[in-house]
Phi, psi and omega in degrees: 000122181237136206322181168239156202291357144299309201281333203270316195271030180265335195272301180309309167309304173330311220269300164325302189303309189307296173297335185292313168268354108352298181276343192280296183313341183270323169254010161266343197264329198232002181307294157011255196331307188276012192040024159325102189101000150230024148338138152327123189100327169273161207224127175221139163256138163180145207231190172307055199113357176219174179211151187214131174232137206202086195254089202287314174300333156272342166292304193297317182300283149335336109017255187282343184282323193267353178261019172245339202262303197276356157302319177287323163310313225253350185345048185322104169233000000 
């Protein structure tokens, strides 16, 4: 019996998300260490009663890891 061609690229979906949340846990886990949200390039501001935090160096760096890691997934030939 062999699976059907819904069920199988569903597994395949299944597989990404399971790493992808893998990968997620790890750099939440490990932000501290990697400084994340304090980069060069983030802007943290703050006055009397308000505060503006803007973390442009960290947006480009995840960014660019992350438009590298799904390419390598996502390949197109």
């Amino acid at each position: 019996m062999t699976p059907q061609p819904g069920l199988e690229q569903l597994g395949r979906w299944l597989v990404v998300a399971g790493i992808s949340l893998v990968a997620l846990g790890v750099l939440l886990t490990f932000s501290k260490a990697l400084r994340l949200g304090s980069l060069p390039g983030d802007v943290h501001m703050s006055g009397r009663g308000w505060q503006l935090w803007l973390p442009l160096g960290t947006s480009l760096l995840l960014s660019l890891v992350l438009t590298l890691v799904l390419n390598l997934f996502f390949r197109r030939r």
